[in-house]
The first five atom37 places (N, CA, C, CB, O) and aatype in JSON, in Angstrom:
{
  "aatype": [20, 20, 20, 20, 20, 20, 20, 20, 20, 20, 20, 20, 20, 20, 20, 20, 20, 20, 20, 20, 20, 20, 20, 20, 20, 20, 20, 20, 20, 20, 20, 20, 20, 20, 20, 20, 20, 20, 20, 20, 20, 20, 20, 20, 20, 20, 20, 20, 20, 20, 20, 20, 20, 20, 20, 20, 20, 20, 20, 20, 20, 20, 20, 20, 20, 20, 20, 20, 20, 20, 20, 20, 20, 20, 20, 20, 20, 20, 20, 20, 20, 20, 20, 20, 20, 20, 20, 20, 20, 20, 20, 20, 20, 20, 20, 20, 20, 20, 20, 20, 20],
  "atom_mask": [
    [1, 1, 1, 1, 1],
    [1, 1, 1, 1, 1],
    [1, 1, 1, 1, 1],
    [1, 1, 1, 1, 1],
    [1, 1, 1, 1, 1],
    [1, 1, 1, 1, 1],
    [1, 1, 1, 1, 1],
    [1, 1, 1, 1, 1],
    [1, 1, 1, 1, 1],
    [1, 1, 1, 1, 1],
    [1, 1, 1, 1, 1],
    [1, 1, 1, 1, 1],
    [1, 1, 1, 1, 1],
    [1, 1, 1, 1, 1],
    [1, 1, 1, 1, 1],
    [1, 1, 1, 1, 1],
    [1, 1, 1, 1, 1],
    [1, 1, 1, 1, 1],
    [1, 1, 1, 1, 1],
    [1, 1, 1, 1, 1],
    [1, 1, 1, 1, 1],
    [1, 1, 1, 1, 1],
    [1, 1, 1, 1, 1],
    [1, 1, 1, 1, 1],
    [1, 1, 1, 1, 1],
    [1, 1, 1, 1, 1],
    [1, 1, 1, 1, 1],
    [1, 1, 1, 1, 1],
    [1, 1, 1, 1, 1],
    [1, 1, 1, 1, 1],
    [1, 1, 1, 1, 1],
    [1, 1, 1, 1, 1],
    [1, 1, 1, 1, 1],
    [1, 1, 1, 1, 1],
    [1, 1, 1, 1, 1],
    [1, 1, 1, 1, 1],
    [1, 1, 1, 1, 1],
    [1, 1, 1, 1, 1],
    [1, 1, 1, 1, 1],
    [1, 1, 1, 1, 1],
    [1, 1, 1, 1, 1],
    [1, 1, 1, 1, 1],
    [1, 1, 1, 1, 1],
    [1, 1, 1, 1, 1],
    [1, 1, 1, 1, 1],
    [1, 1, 1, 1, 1],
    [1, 1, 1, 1, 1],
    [1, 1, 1, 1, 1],
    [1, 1, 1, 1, 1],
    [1, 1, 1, 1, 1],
    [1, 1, 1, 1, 1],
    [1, 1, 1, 1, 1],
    [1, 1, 1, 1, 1],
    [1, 1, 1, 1, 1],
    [1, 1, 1, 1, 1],
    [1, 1, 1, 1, 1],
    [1, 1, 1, 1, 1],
    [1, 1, 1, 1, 1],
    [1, 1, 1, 1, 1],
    [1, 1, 1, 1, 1],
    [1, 1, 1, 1, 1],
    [1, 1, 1, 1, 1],
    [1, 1, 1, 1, 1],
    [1, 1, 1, 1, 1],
    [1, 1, 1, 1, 1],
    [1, 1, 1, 1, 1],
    [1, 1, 1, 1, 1],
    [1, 1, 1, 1, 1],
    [1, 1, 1, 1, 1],
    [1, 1, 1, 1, 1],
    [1, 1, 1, 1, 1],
    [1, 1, 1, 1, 1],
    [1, 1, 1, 1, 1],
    [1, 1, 1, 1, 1],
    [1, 1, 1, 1, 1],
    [1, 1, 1, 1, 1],
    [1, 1, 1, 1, 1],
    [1, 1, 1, 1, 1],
    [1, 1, 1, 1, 1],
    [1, 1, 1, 1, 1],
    [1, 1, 1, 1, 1],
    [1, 1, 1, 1, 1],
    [1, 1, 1, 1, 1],
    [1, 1, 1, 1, 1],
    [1, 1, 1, 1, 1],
    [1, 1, 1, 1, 1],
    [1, 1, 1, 1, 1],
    [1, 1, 1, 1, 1],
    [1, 1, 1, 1, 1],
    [1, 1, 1, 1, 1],
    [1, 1, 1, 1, 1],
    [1, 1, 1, 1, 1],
    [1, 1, 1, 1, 1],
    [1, 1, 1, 1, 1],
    [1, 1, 1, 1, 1],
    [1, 1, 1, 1, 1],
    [1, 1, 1, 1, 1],
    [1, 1, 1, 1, 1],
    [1, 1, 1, 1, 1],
    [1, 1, 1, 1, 1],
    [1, 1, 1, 1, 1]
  ],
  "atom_positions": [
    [[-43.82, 15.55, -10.79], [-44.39, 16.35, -11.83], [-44.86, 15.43, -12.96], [-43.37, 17.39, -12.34], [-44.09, 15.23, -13.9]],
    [[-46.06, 14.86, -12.93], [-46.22, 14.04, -13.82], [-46.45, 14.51, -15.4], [-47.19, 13.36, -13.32], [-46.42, 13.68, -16.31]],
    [[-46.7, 16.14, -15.67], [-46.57, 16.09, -17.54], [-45.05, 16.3, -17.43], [-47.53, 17.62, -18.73], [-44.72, 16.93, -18.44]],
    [[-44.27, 16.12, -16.88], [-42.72, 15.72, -17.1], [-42.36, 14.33, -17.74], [-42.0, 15.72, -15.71], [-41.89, 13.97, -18.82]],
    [[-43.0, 13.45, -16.04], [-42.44, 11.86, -16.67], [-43.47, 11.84, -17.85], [-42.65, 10.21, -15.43], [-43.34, 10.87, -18.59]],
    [[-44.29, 12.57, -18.11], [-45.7, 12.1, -19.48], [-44.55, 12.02, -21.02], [-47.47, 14.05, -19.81], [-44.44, 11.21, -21.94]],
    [[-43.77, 13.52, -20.61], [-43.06, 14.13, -21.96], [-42.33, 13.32, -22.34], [-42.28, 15.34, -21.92], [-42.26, 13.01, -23.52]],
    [[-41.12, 12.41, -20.74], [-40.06, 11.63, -20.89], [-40.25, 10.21, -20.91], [-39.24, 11.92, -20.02], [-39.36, 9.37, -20.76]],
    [[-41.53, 9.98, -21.1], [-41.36, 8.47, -21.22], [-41.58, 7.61, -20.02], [-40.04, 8.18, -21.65], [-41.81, 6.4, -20.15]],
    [[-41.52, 8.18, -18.87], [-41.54, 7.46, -17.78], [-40.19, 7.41, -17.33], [-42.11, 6.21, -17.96], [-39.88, 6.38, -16.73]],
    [[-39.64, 7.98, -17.42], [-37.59, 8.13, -17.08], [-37.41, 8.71, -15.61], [-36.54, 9.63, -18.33], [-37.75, 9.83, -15.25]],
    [[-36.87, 7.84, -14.92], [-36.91, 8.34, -13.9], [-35.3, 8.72, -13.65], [-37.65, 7.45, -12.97], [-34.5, 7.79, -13.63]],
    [[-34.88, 9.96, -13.49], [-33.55, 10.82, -13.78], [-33.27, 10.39, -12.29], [-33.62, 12.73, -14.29], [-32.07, 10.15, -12.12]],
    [[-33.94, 10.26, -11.31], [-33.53, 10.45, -9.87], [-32.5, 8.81, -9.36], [-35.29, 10.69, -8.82], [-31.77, 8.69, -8.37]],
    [[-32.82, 7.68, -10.54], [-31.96, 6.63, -10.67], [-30.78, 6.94, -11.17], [-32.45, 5.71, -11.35], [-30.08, 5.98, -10.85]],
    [[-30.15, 7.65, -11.73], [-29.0, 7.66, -12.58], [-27.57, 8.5, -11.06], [-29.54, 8.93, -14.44], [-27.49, 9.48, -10.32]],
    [[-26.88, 7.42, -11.36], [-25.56, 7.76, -10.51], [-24.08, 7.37, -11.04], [-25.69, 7.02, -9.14], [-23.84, 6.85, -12.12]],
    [[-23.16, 7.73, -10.07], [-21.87, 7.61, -10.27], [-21.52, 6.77, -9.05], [-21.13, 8.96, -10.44], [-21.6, 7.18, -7.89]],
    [[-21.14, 5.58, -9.41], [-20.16, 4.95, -8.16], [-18.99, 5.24, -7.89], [-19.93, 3.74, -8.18], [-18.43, 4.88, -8.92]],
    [[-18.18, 5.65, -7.22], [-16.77, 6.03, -7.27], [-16.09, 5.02, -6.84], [-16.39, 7.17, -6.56], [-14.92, 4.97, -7.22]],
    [[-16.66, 3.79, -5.81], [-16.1, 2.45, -5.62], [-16.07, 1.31, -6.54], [-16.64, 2.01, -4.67], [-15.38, 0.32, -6.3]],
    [[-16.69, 1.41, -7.44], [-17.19, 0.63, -8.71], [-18.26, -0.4, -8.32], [-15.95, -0.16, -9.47], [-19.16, -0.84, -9.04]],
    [[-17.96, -0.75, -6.81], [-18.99, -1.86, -6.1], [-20.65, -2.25, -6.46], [-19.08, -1.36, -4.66], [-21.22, -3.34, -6.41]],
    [[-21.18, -0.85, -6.84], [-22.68, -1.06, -7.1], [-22.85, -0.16, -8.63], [-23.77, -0.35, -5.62], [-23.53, 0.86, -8.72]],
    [[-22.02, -0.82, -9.87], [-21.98, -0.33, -11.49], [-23.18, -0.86, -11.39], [-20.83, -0.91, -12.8], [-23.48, -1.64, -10.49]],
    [[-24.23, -0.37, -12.59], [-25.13, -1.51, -13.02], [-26.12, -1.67, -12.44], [-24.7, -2.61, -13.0], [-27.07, -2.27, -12.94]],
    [[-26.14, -0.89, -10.64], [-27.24, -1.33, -10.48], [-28.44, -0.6, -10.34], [-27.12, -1.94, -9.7], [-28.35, 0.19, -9.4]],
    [[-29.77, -0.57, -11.03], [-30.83, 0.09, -10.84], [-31.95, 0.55, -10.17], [-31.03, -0.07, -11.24], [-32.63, 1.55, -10.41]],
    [[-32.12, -0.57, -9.02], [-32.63, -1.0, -7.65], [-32.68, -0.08, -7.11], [-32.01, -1.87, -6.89], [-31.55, 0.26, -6.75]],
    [[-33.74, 0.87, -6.68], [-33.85, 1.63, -5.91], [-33.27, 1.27, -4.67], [-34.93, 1.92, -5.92], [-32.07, 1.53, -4.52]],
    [[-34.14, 0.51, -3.4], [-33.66, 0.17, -2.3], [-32.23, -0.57, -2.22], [-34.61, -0.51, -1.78], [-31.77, -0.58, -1.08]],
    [[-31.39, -1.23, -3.28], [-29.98, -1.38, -2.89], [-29.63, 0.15, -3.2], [-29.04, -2.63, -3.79], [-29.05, 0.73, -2.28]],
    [[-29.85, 0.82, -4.2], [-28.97, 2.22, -4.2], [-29.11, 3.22, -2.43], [-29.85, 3.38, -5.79], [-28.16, 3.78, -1.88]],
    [[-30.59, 3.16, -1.87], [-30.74, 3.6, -1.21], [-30.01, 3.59, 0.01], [-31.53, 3.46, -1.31], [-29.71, 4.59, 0.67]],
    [[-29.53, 1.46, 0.48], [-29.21, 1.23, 1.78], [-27.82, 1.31, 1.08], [-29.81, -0.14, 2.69], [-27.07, 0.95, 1.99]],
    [[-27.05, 1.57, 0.02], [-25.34, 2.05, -0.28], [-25.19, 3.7, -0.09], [-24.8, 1.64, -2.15], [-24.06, 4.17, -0.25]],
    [[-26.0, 4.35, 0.16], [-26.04, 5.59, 0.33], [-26.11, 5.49, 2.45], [-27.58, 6.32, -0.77], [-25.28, 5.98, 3.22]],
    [[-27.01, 4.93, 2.71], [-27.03, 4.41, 3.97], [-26.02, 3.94, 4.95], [-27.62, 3.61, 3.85], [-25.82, 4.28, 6.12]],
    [[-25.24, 2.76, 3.9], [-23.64, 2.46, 4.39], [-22.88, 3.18, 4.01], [-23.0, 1.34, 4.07], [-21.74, 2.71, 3.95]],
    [[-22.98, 4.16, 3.71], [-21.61, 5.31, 3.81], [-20.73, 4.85, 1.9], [-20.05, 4.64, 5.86], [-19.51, 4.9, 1.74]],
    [[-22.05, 4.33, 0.4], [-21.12, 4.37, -0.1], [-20.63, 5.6, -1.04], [-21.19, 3.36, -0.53], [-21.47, 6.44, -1.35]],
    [[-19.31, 5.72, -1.49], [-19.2, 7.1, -2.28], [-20.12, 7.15, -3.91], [-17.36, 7.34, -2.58], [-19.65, 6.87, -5.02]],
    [[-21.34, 7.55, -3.62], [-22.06, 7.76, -5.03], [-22.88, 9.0, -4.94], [-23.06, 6.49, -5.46], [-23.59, 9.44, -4.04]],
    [[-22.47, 9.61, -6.54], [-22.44, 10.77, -6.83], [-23.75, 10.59, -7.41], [-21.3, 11.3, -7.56], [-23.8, 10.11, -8.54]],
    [[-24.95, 10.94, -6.74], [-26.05, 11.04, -7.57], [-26.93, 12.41, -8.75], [-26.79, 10.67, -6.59], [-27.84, 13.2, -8.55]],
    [[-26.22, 12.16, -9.72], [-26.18, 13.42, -10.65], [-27.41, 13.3, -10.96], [-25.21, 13.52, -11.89], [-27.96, 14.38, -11.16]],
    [[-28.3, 12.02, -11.13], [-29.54, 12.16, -11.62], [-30.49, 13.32, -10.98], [-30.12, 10.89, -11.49], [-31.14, 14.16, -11.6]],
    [[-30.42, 13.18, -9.89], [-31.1, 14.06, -8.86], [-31.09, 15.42, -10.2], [-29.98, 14.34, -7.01], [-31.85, 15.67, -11.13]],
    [[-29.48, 16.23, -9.55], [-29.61, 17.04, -10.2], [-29.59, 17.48, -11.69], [-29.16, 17.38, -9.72], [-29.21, 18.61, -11.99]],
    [[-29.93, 16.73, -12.49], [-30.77, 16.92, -13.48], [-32.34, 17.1, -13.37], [-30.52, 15.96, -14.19], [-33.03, 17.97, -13.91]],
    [[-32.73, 16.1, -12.56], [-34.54, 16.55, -12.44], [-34.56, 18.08, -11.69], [-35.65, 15.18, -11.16], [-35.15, 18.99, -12.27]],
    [[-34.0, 18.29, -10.62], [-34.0, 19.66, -10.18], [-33.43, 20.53, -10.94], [-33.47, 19.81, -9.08], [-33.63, 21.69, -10.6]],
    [[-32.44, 20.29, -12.34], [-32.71, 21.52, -13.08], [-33.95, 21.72, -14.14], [-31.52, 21.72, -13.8], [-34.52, 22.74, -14.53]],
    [[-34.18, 20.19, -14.46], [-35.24, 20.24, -15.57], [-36.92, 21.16, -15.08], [-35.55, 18.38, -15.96], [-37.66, 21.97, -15.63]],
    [[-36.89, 20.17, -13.27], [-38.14, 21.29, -12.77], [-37.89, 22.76, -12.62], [-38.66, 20.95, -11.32], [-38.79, 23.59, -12.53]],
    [[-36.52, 23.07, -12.6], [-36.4, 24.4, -12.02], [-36.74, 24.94, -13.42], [-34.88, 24.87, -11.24], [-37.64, 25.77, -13.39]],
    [[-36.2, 24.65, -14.74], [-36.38, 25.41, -15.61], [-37.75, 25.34, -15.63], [-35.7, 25.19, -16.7], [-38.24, 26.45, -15.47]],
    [[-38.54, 24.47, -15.77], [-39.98, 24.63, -15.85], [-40.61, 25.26, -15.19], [-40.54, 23.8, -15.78], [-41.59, 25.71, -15.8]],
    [[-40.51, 25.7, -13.65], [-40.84, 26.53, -13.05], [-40.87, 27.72, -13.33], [-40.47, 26.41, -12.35], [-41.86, 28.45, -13.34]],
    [[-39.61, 28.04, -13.6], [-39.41, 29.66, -14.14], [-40.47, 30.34, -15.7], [-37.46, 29.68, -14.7], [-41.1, 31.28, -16.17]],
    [[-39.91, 28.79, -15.92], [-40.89, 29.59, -17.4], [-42.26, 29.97, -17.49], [-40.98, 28.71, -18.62], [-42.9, 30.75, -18.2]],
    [[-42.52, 29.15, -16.53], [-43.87, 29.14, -16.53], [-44.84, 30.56, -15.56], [-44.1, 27.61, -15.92], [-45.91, 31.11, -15.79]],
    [[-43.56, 30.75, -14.23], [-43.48, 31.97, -13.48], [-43.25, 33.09, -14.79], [-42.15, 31.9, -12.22], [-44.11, 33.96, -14.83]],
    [[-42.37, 33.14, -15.67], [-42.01, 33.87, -16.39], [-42.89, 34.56, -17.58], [-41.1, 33.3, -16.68], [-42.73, 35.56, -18.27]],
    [[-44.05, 33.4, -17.5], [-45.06, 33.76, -18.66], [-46.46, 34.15, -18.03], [-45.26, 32.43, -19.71], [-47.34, 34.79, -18.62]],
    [[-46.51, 33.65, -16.71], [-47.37, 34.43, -15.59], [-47.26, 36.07, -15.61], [-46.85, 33.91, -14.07], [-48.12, 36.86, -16.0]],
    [[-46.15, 36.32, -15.15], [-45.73, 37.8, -15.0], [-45.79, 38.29, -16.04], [-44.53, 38.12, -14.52], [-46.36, 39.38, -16.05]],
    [[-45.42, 37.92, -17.0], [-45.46, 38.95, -18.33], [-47.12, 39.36, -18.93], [-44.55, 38.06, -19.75], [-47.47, 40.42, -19.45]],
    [[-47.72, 38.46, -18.73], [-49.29, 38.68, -19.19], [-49.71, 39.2, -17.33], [-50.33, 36.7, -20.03], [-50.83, 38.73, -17.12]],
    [[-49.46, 39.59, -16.67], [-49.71, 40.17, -15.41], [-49.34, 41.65, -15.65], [-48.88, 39.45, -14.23], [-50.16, 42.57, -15.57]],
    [[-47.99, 41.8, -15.95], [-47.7, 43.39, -16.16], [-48.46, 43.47, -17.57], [-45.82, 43.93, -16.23], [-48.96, 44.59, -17.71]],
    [[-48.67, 42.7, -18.56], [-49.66, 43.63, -19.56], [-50.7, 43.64, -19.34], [-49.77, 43.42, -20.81], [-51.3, 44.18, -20.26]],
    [[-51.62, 43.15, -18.22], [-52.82, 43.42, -18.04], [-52.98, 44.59, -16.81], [-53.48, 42.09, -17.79], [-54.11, 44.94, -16.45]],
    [[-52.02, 45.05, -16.34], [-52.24, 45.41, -15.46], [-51.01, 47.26, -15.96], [-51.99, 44.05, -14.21], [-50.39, 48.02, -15.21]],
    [[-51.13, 47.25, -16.99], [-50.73, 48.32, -17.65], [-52.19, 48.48, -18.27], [-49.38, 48.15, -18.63], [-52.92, 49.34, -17.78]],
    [[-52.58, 47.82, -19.17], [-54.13, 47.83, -19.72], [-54.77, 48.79, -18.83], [-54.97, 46.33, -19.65], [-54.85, 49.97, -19.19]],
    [[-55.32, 48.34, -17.47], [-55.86, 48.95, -16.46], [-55.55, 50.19, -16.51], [-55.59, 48.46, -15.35], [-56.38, 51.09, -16.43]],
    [[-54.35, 50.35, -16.65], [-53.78, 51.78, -15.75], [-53.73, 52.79, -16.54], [-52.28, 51.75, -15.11], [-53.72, 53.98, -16.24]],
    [[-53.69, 52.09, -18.06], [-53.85, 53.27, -19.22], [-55.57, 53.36, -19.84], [-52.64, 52.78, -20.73], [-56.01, 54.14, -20.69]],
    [[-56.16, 52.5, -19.23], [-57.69, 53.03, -19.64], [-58.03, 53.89, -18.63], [-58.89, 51.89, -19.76], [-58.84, 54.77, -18.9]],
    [[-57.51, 53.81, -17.38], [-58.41, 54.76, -16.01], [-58.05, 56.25, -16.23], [-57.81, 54.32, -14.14], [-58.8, 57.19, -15.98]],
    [[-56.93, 56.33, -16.68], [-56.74, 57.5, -16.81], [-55.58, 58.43, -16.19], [-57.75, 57.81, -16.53], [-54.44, 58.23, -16.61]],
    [[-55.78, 59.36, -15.29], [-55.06, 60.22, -14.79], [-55.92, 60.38, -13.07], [-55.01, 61.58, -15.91], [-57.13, 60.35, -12.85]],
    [[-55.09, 60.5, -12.36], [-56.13, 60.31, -11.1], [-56.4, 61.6, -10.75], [-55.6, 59.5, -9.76], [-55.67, 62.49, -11.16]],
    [[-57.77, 61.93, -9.74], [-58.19, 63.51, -9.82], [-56.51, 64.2, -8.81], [-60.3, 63.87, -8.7], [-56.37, 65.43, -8.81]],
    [[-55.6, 63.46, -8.18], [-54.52, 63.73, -7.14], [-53.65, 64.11, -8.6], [-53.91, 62.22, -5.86], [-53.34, 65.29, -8.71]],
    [[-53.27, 63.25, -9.64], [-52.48, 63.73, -10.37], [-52.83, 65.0, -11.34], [-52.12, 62.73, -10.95], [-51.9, 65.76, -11.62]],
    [[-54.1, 65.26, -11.84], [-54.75, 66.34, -12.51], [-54.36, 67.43, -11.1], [-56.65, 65.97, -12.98], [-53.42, 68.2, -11.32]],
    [[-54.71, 67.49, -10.34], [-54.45, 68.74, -8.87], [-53.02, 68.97, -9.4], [-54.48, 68.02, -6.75], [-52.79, 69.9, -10.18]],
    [[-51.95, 68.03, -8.95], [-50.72, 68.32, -8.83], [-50.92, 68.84, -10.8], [-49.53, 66.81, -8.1], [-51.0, 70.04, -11.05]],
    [[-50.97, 68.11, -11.62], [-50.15, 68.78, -13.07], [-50.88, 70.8, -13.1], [-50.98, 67.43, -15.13], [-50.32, 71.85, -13.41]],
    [[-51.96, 70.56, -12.74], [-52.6, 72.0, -12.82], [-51.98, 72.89, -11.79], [-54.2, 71.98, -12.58], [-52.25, 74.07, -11.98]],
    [[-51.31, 72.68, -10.85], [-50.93, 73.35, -9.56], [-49.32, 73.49, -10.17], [-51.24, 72.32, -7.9], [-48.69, 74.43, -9.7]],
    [[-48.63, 72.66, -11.14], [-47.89, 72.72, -11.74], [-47.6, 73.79, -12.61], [-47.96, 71.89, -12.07], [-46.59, 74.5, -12.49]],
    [[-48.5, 73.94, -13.51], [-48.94, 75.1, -14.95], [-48.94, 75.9, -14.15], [-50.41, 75.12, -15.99], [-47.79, 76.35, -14.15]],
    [[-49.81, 76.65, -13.07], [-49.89, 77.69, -12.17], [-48.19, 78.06, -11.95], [-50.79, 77.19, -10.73], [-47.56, 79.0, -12.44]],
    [[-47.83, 77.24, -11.26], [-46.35, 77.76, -10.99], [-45.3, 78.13, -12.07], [-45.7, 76.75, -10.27], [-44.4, 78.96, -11.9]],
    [[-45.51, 77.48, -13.06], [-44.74, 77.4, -14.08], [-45.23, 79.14, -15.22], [-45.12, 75.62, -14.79], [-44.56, 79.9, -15.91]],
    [[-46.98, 79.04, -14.75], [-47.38, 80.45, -15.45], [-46.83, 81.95, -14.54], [-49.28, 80.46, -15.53], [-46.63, 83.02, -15.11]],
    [[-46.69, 81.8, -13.45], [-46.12, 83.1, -12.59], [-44.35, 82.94, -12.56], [-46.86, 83.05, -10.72], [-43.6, 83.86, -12.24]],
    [[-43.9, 81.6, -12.95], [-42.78, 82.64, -13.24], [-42.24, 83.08, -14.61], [-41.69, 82.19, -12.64], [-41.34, 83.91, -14.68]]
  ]
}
């Protein structure tokens, strides 16, 4: 998502971990982090999930501000057209019933 890394500087969250062996503190290296994940080592990569919450929130909001200008345009519509000639039948077929009893 590049207006992400634009916002953050170039931060790449998907580097940031936890060693639980202490063996690889310190180190930033993509491909050594990669082949210690490879050899079976215990690291907790939290960075990850930070970028997958930061995109997820962005996703939503952005889904979230889609839909909302979707249902008000699409109420717009529905209150300029009117009443449909099926709903005028039924409300008048209504009054009728409602006038005989």
């Amino acid at each position: 998502m590049p207006p992400i890394g634009y916002l953050t500087g170039g931060l790449d969250f998907k580097a940031l971990y936890y060693d639980i062996s202490g063996k690889y503190n310190g180190v930033t290296d993509p491909k050594v982090i990669e082949e210690a994940l490879k050899g079976g080592a215990p690291l907790i990569m939290y960075g990850e999930l930070i970028t997958d919450i930061i995109q997820f929130v962005i996703i939503a909001f952005v889904i979230f501000i889609i839909a909302r200008y979707a249902v008000k345009f699409f109420q717009g519509l529905e209150a300029a057209s009117g009443p449909s000639a099926e709903a005028e039948l039924l409300t008048e077929i209504r009054d009728l019933l409602k006038e005989k009893n």
